[in-house]
Backbone as CSV, one residue per row, in Angstrom:
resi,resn,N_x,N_y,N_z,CA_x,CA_y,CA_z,C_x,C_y,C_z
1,UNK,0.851,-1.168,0.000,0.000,0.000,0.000,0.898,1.233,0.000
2,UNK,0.857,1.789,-1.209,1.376,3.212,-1.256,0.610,4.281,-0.294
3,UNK,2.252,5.059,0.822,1.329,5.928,1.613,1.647,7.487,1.012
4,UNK,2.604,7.855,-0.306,2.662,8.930,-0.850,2.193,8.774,-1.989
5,UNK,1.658,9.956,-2.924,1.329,9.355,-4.101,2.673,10.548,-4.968
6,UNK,3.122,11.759,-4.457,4.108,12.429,-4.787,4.345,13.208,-3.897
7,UNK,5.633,14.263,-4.256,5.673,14.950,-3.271,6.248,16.534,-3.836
8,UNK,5.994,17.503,-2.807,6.324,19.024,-3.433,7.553,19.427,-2.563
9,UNK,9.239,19.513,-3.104,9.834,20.338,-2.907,9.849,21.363,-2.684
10,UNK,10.092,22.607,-1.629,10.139,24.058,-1.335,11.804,24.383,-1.453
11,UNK,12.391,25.326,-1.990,13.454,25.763,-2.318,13.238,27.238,-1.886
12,UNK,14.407,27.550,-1.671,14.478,28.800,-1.436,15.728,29.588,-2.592
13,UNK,14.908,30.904,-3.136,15.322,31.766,-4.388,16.761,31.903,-3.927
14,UNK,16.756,32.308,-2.747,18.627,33.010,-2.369,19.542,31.389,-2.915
15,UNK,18.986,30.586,-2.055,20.349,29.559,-0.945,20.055,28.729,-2.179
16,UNK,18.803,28.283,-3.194,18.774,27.240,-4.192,19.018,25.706,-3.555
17,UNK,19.293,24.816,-3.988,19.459,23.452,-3.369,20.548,23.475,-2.514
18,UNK,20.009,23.160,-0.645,21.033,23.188,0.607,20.950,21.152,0.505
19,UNK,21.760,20.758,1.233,22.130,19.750,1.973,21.257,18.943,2.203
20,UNK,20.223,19.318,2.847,19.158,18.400,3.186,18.346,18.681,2.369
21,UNK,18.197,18.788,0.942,17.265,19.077,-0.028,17.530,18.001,-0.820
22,UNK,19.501,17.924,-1.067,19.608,16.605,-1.766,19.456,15.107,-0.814
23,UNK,19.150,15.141,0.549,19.007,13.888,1.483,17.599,13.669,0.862
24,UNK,16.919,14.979,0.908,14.922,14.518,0.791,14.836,13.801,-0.169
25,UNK,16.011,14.469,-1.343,15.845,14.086,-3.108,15.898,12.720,-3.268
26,UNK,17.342,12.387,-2.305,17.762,10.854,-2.454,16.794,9.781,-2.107
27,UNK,15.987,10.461,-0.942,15.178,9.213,-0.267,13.587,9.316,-1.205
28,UNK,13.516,10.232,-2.017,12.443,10.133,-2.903,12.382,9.444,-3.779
29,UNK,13.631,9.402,-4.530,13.574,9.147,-6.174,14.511,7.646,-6.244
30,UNK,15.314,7.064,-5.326,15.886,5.792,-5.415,15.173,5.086,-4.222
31,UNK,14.877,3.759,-4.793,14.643,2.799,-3.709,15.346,2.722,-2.878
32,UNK,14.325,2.300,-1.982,15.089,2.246,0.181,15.473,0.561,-0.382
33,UNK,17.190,0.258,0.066,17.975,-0.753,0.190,17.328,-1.618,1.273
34,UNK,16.816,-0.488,2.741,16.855,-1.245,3.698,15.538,-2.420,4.013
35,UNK,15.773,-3.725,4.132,14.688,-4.439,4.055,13.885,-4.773,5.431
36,UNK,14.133,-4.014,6.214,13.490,-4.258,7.467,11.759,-3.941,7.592
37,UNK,11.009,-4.525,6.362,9.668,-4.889,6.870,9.330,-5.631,7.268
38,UNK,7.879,-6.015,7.261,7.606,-7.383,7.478,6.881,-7.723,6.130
39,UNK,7.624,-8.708,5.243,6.970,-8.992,4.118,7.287,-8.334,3.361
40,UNK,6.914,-6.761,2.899,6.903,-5.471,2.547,7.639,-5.674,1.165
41,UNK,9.406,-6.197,1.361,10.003,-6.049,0.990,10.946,-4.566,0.944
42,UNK,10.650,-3.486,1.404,11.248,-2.605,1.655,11.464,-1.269,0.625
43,UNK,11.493,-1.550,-0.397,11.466,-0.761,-1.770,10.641,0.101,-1.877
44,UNK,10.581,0.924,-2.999,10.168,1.766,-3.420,10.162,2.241,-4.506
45,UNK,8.862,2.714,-5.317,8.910,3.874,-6.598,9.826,4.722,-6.519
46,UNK,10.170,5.682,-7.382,10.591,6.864,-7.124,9.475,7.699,-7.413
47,UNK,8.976,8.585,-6.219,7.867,9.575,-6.536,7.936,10.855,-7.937
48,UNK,6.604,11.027,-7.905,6.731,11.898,-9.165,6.736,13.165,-8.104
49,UNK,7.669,14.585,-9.007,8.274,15.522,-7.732,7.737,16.764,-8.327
50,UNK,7.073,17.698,-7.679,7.217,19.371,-8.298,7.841,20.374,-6.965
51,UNK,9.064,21.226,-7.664,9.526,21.659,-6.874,9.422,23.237,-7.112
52,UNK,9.181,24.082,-5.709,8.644,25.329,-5.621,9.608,26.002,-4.938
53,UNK,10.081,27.302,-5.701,11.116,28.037,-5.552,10.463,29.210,-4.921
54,UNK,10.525,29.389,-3.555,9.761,30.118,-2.994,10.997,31.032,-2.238
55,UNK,10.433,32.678,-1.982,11.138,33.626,-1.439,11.706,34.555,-2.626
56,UNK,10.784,34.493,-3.620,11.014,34.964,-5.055,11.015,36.804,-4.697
57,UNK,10.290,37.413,-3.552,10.433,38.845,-2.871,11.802,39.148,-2.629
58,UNK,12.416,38.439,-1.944,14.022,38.603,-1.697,14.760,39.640,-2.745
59,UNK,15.822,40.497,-2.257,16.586,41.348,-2.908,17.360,40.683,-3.878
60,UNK,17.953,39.880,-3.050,19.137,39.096,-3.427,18.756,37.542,-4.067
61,UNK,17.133,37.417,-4.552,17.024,36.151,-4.862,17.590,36.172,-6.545
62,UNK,17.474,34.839,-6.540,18.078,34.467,-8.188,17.711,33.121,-8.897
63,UNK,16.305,33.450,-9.753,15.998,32.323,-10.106,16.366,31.214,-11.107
64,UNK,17.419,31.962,-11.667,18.132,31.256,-12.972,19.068,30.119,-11.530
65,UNK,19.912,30.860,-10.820,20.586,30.264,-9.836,19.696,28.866,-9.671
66,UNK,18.902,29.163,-8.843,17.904,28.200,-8.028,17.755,26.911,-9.323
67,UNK,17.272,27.664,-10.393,17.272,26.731,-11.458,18.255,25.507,-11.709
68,UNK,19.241,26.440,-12.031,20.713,25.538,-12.093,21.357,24.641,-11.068
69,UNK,21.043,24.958,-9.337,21.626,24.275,-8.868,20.306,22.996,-8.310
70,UNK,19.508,23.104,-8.890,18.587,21.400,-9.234,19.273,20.786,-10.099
71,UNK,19.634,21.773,-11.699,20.044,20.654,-12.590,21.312,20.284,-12.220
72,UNK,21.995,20.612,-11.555,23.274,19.895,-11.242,23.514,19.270,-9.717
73,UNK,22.615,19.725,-8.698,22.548,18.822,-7.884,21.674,17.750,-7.664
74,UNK,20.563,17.371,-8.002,19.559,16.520,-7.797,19.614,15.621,-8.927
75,UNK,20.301,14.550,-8.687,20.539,13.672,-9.605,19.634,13.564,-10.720
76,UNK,19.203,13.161,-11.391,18.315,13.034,-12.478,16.587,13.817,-12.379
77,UNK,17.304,15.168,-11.948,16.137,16.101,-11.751,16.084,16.826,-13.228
78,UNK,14.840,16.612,-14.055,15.159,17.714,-15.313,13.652,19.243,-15.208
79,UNK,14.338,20.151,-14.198,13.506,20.870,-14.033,12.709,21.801,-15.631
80,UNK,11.247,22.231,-15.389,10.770,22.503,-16.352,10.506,23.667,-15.601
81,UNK,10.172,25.105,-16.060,10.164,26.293,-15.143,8.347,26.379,-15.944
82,UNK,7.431,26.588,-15.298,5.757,26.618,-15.451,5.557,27.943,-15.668
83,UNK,5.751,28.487,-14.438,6.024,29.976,-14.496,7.125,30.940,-14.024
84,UNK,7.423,31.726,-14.892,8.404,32.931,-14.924,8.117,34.190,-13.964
85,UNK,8.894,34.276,-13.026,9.193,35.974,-12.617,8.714,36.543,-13.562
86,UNK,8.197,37.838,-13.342,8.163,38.745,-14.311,9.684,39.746,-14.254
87,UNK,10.064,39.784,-13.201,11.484,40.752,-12.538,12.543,39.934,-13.174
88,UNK,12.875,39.127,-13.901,13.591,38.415,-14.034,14.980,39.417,-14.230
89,UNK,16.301,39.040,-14.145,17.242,40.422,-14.568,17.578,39.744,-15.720
């Protein structure tokens, strides 16, 4: 019995992908090794993900940034941008 059906990333415009953004990523998108159910088998889908770049008010935010450091930190993340800043620089 699936108890997620997906899940929504929050990012922040300044800082873009921190540390524990790529831990959440890892335990989303690759199966859990560990087999300690009962029966279960332990595994997993990899969830389907939308991630929200929030704090877009910020002086100092940067959404091209935020952009880029998904595609190069979150392993086989291929972000699609829905909607655009209008402030963009």
């Amino acid at each position: 019995v699936a108890v997620l059906d997906g899940a929504v990333l929050v990012l922040d415009a300044v800082a873009g992908v921190q540390a524990q953004t790529e831990t959440v990523w890892r335990s989303m998108t690759q199966p859990s090794s560990s087999g300690g159910g009962s029966g279960s088998g332990g595994g997993h889908e990899p969830l389907p993900c939308l991630a929200l770049i929030n704090k877009m008010d910020k002086p100092s935010c940067d959404f091209r940034n935020a952009m880029e450091t998904i595609r190069q930190k979150l392993v086989g993340a291929n972000p699609v941008p829905i909607q655009l800043p209008l402030f963009l620089k």
